[in-house]
C-alpha positions in Angstrom: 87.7 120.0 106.5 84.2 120.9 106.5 82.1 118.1 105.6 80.1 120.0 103.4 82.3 120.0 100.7 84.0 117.7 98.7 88.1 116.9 99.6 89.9 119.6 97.9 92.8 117.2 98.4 91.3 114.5 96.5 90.2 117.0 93.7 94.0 117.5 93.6 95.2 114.3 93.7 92.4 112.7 90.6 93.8 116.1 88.4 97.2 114.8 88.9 96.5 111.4 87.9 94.5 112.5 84.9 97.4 114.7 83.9 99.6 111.9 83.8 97.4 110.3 81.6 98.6 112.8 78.7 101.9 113.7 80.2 103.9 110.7 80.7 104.5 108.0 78.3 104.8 104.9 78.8 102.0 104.9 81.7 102.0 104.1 85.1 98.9 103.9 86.0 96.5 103.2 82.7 93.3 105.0 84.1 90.8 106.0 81.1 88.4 107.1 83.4 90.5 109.6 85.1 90.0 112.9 82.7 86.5 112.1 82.9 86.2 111.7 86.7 87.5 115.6 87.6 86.0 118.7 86.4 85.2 119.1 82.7 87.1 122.4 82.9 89.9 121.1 84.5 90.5 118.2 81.9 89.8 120.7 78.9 92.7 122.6 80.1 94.9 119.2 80.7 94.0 118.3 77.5 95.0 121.7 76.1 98.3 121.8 78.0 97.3 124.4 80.2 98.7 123.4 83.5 99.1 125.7 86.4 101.6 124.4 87.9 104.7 122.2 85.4 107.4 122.7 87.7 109.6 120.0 89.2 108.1 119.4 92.1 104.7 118.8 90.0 106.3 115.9 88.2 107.4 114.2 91.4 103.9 114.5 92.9 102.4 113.1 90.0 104.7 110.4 89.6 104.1 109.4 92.9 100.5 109.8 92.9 100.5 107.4 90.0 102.5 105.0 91.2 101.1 104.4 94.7 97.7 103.5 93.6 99.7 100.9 90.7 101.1 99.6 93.7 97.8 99.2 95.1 96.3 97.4 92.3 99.6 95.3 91.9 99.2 94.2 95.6 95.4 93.5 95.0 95.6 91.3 91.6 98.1 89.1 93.8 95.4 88.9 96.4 92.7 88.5 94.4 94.7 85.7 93.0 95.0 83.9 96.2 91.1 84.1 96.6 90.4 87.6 98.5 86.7 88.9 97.2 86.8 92.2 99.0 88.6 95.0 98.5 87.9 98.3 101.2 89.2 101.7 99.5 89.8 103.9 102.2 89.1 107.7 102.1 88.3 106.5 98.2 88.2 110.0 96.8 87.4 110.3 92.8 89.6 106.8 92.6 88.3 105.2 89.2 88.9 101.4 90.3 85.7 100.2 90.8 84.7 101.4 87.5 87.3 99.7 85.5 88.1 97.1 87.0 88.1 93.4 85.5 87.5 91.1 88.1 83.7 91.5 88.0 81.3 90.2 90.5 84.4 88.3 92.1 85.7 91.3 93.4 83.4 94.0 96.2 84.6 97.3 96.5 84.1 99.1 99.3 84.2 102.9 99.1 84.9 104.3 102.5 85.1 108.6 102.5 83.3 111.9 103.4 79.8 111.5 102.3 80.2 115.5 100.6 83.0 113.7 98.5 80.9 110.6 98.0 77.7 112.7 96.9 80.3 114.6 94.4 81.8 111.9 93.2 78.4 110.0 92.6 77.2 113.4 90.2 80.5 113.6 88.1 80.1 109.3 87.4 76.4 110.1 86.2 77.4 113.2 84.0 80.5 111.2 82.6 78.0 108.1 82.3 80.2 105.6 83.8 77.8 103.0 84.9 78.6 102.0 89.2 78.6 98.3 89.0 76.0 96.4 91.8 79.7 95.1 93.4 80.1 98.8 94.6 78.9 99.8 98.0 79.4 103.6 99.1 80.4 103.7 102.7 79.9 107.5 104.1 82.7 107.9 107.2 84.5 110.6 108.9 87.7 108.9 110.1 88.0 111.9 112.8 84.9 110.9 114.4 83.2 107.3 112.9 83.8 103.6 113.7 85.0 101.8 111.1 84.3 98.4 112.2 80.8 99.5 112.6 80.3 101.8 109.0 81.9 98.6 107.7 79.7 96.2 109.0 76.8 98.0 108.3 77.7 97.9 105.0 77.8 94.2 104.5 81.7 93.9 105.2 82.6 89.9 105.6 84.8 90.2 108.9 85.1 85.9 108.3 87.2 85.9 105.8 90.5 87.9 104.7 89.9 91.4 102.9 92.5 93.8 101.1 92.6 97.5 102.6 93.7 100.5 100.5 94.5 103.6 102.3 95.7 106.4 100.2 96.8 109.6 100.4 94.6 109.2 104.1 97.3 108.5 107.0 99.1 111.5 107.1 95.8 114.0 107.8 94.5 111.9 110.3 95.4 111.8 114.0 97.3 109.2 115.9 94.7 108.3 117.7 92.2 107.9 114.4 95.4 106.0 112.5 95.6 103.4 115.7 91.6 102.9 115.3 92.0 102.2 112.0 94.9 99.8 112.2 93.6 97.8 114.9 90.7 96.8 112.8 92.3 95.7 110.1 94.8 94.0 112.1 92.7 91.9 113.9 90.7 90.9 110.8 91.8 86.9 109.8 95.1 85.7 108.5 95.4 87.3 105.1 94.2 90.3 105.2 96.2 93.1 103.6 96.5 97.1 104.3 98.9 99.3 101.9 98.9 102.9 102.5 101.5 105.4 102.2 103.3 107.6 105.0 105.7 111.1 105.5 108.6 110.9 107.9 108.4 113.9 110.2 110.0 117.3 108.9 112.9 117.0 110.8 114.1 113.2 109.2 114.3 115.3 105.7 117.0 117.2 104.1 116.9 120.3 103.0 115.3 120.0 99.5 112.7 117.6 100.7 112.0 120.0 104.0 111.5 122.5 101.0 109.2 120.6 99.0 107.4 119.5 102.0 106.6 123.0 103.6 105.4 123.7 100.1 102.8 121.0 100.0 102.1 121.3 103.8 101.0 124.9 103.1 98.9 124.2 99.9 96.8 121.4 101.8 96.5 124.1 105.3 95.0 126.2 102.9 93.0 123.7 101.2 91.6 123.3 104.9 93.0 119.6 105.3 96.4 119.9 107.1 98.7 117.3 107.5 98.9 115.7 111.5 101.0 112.7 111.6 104.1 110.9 110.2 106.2 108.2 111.5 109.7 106.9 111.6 110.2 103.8 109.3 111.3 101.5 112.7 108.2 102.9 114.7 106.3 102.9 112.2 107.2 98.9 111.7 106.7 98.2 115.5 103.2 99.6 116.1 102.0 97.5 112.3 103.7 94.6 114.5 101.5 95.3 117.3 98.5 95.6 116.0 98.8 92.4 114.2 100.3 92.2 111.3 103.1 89.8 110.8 104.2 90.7 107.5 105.8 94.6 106.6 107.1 95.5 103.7 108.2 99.6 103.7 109.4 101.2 99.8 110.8 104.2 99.8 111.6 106.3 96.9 114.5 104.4 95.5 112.4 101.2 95.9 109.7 102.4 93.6 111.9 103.7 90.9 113.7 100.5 90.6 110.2 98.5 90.7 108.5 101.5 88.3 110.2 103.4 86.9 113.7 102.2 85.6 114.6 102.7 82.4 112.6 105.6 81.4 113.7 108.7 78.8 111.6 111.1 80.5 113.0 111.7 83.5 109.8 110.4 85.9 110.6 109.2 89.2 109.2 109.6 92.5 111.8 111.8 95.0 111.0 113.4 98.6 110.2 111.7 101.8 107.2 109.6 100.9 106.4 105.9 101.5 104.3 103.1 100.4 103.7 99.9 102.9 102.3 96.5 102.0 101.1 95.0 105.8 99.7 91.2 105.6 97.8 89.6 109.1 
């Protein structure tokens, strides 16, 4: 992805989430920033109903989108609870978080991403006039080519004391070698700290529908100029967390999160495919 433009991926990913906003009842994820946050056009179609693309496989993508950064914010109100004052959004996209949040001046947020998608993001939060709070620190990296540990401490980053990591929709266009850099920071950060991020299992661990579904999405993000690169087993993927530090894994698969989310529904939501969320604790 050039990093001249903004993530078409993440573009994607913030329509979805503000399409679930007037989709899928009950919510989720409550986000009412997210209509405001992607392109005026965009949400004046949403809001219409015009969506280019209602199909099945729409639905799952958006319930999962949804649901992982719930997860997230789940996973950080128990942390924030047990004292952590930093939270480190990695490959942040047009997340709304930091903008909605209620924690206050208890809680720094880090944004970590492309600085073409920070720049972009920065213009639609002054046309929507959502105010960035001073607890917000933009943190321009290329994961391909940058130092985290040294972006982050740059940035004012407390390495002392424990820190919660979210990384979404990031690992699975990133290269071993640039997931392993990543992990090994956090992992060697102090007891406490936290990392959830979500996974793929390789093409060849799926059945037939979910190879299907895959090779659709793989071709949409090729296109998009952002191609997918890595995906782990569920027992590697547990050893190498172990390696790098973390004592504590905890891997949901689909039929996790539909019991935790999204039991009981009328509407037929529910995440399917090949997709995982991981909680990791130090």
């Amino acid at each position: 992805m050039s990093d001249e433009r903004p993530s078409r991926t993440a573009e994607r990913v913030a329509e979805h989430r503000a399409a679930h906003q007037l989709l899928d009842v009950p919510l989720i994820l409550d986000d009412p920033l997210a209509l405001r946050i992607i392109r005026p056009e965009v949400a004046e179609r949403l809001r219409e109903g015009r969506n280019d693309d209602d199909s099945l496989v729409t639905g799952y993508r958006r319930a999962f989108f949804a649901v992982r950064s719930r997860f997230a914010e789940d996973e950080l109100s128990e942390a924030v609870a047990r004292g952590v004052g930093q939270y480190v959004l990695l490959g942040a996209g047009f997340d709304t978080f930091a903008y909605r949040h209620s924690y206050g001046a208890a809680l720094r947020v880090f944004e970590v991403d492309r600085a073409a998608t920070q720049r972009e993001k920065r213009d639609r939060l002054h046309q929507a006039a959502i105010p960035i709070p001073s607890s917000v620190t933009f943190v321009p990296m290329d994961f391909a080519t940058d130092r985290l540990d040294v972006v982050l401490r740059a940035a004012g980053l407390e390495r002392s004391v424990p820190a919660f990591f979210g990384w979404l929709g990031v690992v699975p266009y990133l290269s071993l070698d640039a997931i392993d850099a990543t992990l090994h920071f956090v992992g060697s950060g102090p007891p406490g700290t936290t990392l959830v991020f979500d996974y793929g299992v390789p093409r060849s661990s799926m059945n037939s529908i979910q190879q299907r579904f895959f090779d659709r999405m793989a071709g949409r993000v090729a296109a998009a100029g952002e191609p997918f690169q890595t995906f782990f087993e569920p027992v590697d993927l547990d050893a190498r967390l172990r390696r790098f530090g973390f004592t504590t894994v905890a891997d949901y698969a689909a039929a996790a999160l539909n019991a935790r989310y999204f039991a009981g529904r009328r509407d037929g939501l529910r995440v399917a495919g090949p997709a995982h969320l991981v909680k990791a604790v130090v």
